[in-house]
N, C-alpha and C positions, 0 to 999 in steps of 0.2 A: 806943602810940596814945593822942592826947587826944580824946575822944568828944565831941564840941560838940552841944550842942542839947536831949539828951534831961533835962538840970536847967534851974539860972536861968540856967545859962551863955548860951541863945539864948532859951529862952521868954521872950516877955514877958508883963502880969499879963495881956493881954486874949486874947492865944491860948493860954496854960493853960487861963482861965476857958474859952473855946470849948470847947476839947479835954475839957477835965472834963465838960461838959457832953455833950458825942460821949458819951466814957463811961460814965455815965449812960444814956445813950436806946441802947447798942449793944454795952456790954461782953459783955450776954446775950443777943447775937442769934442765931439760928439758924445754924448754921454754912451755906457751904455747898456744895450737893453736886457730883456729879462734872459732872451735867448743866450746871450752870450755867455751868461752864467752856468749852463747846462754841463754836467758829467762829463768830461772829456774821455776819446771814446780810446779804442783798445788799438795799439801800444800805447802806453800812456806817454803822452809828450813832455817834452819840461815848458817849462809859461815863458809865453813869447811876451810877457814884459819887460820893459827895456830896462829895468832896476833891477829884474830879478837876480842878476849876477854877481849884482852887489850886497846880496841879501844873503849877507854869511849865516846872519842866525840861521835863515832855512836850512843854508847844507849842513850849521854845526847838527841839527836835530834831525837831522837824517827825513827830511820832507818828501821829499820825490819818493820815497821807498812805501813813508807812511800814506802818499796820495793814489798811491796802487789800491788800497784797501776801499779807500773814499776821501772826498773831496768834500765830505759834506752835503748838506742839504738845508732847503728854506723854511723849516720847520722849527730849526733850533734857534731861538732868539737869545743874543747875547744885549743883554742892557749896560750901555757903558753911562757910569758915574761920571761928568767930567762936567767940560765948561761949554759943551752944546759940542756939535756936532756941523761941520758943514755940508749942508742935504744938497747944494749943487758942485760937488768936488766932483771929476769924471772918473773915481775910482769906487766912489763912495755913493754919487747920486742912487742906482738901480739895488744896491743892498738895505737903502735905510727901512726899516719897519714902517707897516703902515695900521694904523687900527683900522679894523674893516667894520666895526659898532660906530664909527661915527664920522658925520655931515661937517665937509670942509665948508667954514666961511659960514654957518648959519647961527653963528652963537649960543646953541644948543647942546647941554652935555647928551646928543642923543644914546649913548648909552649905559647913560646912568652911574657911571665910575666917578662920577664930583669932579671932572676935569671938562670944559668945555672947549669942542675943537681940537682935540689932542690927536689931530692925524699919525703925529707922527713923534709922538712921546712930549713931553713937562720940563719948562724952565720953572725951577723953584723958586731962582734969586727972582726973576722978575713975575713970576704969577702970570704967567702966560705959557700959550702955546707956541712960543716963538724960542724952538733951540737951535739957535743957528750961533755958531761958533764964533765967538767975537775974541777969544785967546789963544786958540790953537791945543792946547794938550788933550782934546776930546778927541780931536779929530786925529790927532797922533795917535794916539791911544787906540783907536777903531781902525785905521788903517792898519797897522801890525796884527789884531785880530782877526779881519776879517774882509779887507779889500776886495774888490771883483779883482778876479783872477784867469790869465791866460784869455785876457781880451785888447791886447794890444796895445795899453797904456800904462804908465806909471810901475805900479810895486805887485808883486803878491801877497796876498794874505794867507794867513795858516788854514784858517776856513774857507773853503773856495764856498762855501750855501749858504753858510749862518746869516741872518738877519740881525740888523744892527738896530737898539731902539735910545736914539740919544734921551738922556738926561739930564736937563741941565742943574748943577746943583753947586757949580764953583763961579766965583764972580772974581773983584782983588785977585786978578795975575794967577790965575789958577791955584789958592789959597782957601783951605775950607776958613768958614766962620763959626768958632766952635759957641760962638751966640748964639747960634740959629739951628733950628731941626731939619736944612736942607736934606742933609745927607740921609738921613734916619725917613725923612718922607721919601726920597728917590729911593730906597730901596725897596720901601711899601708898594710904591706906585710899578715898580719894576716887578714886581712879584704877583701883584693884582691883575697886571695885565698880559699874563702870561710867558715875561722871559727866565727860560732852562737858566743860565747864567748872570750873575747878574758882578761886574765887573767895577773896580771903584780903582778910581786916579787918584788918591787922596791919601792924608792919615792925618792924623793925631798923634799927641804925644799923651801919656796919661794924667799931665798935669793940665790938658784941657780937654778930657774925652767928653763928650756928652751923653748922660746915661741913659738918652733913648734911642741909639744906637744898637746899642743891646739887645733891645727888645725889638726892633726892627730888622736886626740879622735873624733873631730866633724866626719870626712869624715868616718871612721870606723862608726858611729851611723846611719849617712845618707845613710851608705852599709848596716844597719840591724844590726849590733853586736852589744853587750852590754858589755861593758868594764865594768872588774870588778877591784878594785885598794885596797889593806890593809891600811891603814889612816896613819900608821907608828907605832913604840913603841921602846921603852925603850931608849927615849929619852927626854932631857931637858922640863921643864914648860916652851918653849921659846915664847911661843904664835904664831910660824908659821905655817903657813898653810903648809899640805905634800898635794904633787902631784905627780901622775894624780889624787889620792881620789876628791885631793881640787874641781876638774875642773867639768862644766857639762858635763851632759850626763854620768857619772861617777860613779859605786854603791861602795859606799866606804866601807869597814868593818871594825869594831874593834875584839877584842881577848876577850873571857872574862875565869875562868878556870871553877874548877867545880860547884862551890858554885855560880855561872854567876854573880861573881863581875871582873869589869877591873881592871886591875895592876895600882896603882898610878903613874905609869911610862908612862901610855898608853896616845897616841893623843887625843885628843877632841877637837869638833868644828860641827859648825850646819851642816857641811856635810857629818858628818857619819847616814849613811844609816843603817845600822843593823848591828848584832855581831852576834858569833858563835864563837863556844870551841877553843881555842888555845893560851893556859896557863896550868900551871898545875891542877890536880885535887888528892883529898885523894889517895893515894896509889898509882898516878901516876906521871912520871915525861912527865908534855907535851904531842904530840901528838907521835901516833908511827907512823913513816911512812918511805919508799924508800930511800935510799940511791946508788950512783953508785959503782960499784961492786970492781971496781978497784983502790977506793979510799980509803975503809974500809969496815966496814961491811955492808949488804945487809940492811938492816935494824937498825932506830937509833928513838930517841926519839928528840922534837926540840920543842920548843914552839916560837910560834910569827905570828902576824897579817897576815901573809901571809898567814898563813896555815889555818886560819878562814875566810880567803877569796876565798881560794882554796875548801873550803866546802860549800859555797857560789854558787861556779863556780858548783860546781858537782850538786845542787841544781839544779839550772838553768838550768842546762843542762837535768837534769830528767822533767824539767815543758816541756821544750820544747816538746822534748822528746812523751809528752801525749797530747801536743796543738800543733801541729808545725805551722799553720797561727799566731801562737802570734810574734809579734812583741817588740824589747828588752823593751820598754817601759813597756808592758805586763807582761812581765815578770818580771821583776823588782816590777810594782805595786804587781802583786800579792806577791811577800814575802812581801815587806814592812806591806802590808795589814793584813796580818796573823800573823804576828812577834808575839812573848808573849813581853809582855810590860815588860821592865824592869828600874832600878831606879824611878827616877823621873816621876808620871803620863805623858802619852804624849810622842811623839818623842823628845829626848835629847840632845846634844852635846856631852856625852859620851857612849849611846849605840844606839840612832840612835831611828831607832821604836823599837827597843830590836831583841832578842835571834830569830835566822830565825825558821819557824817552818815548815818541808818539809810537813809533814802530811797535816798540815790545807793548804800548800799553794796549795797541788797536789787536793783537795778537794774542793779547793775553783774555782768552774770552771766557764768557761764564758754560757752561753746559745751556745750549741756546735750544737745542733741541726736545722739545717735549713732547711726552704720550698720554694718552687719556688714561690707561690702566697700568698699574705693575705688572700686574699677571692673569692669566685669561686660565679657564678651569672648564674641561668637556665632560661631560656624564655620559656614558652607552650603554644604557640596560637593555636594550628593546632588539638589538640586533640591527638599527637602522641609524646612519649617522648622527648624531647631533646637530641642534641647531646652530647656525654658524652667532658668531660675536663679533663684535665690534671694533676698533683699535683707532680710534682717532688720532690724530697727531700735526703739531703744529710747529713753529718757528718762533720762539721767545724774543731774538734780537730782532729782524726783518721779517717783514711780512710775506716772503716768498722766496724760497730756495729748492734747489731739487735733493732728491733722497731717491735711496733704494732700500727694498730689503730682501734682505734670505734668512729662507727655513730652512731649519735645522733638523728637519726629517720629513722622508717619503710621505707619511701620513698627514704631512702638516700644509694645510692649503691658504694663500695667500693671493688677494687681488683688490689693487694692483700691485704690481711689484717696483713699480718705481713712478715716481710724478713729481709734482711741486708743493710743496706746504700752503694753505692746509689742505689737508688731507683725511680719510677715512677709508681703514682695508677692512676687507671684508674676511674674517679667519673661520677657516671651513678644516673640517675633518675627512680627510680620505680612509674607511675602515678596511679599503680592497687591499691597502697598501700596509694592514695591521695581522699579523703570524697568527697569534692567540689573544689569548684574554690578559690583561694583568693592568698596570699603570704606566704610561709612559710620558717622559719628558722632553721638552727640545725647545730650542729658543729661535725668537724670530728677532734678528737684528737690524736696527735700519740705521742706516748711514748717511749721514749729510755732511756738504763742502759749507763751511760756513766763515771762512775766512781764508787767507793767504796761506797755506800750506797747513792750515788746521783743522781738524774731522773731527765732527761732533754723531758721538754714536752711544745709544741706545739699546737695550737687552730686554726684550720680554719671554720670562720663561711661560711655555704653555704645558699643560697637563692635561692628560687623558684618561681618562677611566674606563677600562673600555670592562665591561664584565658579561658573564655570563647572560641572557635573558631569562627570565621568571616564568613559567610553567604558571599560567591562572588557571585558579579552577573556577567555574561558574555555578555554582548553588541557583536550583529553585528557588523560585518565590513564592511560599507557603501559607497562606490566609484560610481565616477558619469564615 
């Protein structure tokens, strides 16, 4: 990996000077706490951090529109692959992940995962529980995913909720070691312990991939994560494939800047999956995002495919987020699906299905709404109503939403008629409100708001039988 941005490679002297100066006035800021992280309430504000205006990528991706929907939530763990993480950055401190199976400081794997102490995720390179950012591209990398957001410091992130769980697995200048199975065990360990996402700053080229790589993207996909991998850049036309991007189960991303052209430097190959901002753009250099505190300033500008896959990850982490039954496939389909098509008509070898588009993918929802039956069936032979039936019904994406519904005929009895998911109506037969005998049909429809301007609705046809009553006749009972 070449890291662009966080030396002179992209600063220039007057956005150091800035940045130093951030420094200065916020290195010692109050970290902050968990409250501040909370749903921002209705109008939705734009984020009164002081970078956010500088965060073109947000507006290129239409964020303020996509944070109407959701901002997220601390449920979805994104695992960044990188070179550790700094856990006292005041952007970064109140998001980082915490294992709650195990005792700080007691040398104990108290729960039983073969890591001991692992509050707060695994340094591979040094065999410890100590991932604290000693390079900076981790923490780059996690601030553009998933910063505290609209707490009055520093940047936004794409995820205003996700949880962040460093792992450390890059040492040499943020350089993987294709000697060593770091990589391959931080994906294990990322997946074992629970994170939806599991995001890598790194690549290979395939003349040094390591082949248990392979087998560690698979088992992370079979745990439910969905590996997200940058394709590589600013490197040689060599025609090799970069990995993990290259491998399946694998959402690869390209860089593209503002103008959403790729850098002639940038990888290509039929396995890029989509793109997203991270290049420069008019009046910008790069992305702005995190830096560790202790290494320079709080804040640095950096351009490279990581960081467009890191907007990727924060993506993904918000679909979640608003569907949690989706599974990574799911999610993955939906961006691809929705992507605005760039280059070449069609999915390409240099942007993939094109530029991810959070709006249409948070919109593009499944049929969230579901009912315990297809169809409910009455019997009346007796001349007396039916017993009533059942109609359960629940909320597939979120655990609670309101609904209505209407019957579709006088005879057809419904309660309640409208509440919040879940739910269970009670469906009754009115027979005063039935002319004669025969069979009749009518549907009960129920209706739910389950996103931004989208209605998710529902059809049960119900059937009646309504027939004549049966004449018994009662026969003695004749014993000799």
């Amino acid at each position: 990996m070449k890291f662009r941005g966080i030396f002179v490679a992209v600063l220039s002297s007057l956005t150091f000077l800035f940045l130093y100066m951030v420094m200065l006035g916020q290195a010692g800021a109050v970290q902050p706490t968990a409250s501040e992280l909370q749903l921002p309430a209705t109008p939705f504000p734009t984020p009164n951090d002081p970078f956010y205006p500088a965060q073109w990528n947000l507006s290129k991706l239409n964020m303020m529109d996509a944070w109407k929907t959701t901002t997220g939530n601390s449920d979805i763990v994104i695992a960044v692959l990188g070179s550790g993480i700094d856990l006292n950055h005041p952007d970064l401190a109140a998001k980082i992940w915490s294992n709650p199976g195990e005792i700080s400081g007691n040398g104990i794997d108290d729960d039983n995962n073969g890591f001991a102490d692992d509050i707060h995720g695994w340094n591979f390179v040094g065999n410890t529980s100590n991932v604290q950012d000693d390079h900076g591209c981790g923490t780059a990398v996690a601030g553009v995913a998933a910063a505290a957001t609209n707490n009055s410091i520093g940047i936004a992130g794409v995820s205003w909720g996700a949880r962040i769980m460093p792992v450390k697995v890059l040492g040499n200048n943020c350089q993987p070691d294709p000697t060593k199975s770091y990589m391959s065990q931080g994906i294990l360990y990322a997946a074992n312990n629970g994170a939806k996402i599991i995001l890598t700053s790194f690549w290979y080229t395939s003349q040094d991939f390591p082949g248990a790589l392979d087998a560690a993207v698979g088992y992370a996909y079979r745990k439910g994560a969905l590996v997200i991998a940058p394709v590589g850049d600013w490197s040689e036309p060599d025609g090799l494939i970069r990995y993990p991007a290259g491998l399946e189960h694998v959402l690869a991303v390209t860089a593209v800047d503002g103008q959403n052209k790729a850098s002639p430097y940038i990888v290509s190959g039929s396995y890029v999956a989509l793109a997203a901002p991270g290049l420069d753009a008019t009046g910008h250099q790069g992305i702005t995002t995190t830096f560790p505190v202790n290494l320079g300033p709080p804040y640095v500008t950096a351009q490279g495919a990581e960081f467009a896959a890191a907007e990727v990850a924060g993506v993904a982490a918000l679909l979640w987020s608003k569907y949690p039954p989706s599974k990574a496939d799911d999610i993955a389909e939906r961006m691809t699906s929705t992507a605005l098509d760039l280059g070449e008509p069609g999915p390409d070898g240099i942007y993939g299905a094109g530029l991810v588009n959070p709006v249409a993918a948070l919109r593009s929802t499944p049929e969230c709404l579901q009912l315990g039956t297809s169809s409910l069936y009455f019997l009346s032979d007796t001349g007396q109503p039916p017993a009533s039936q059942y109609l359960p019904l629940f909320n597939s994406c979120i655990s609670s939403t309101g609904w209505s519904a209407e019957i579709g005929a006088g005879w057809l009895l419904s309660d309640p008629l409208t509440g919040t998911t879940p739910a269970t109506l009670t469906i009754g037969i009115d027979l005063t409100q039935v002319i004669t005998y025969g069979t009749y049909t009518a549907p009960i429809t129920v209706t739910t708001q389950i996103t931004d301007g989208v209605v998710s609705r529902q059809v049960v046809p119900v059937t009646l039988d309504y027939r004549r009553p049966l004449n018994k006749l009662y026969l003695p009972l004749v014993t000799r």
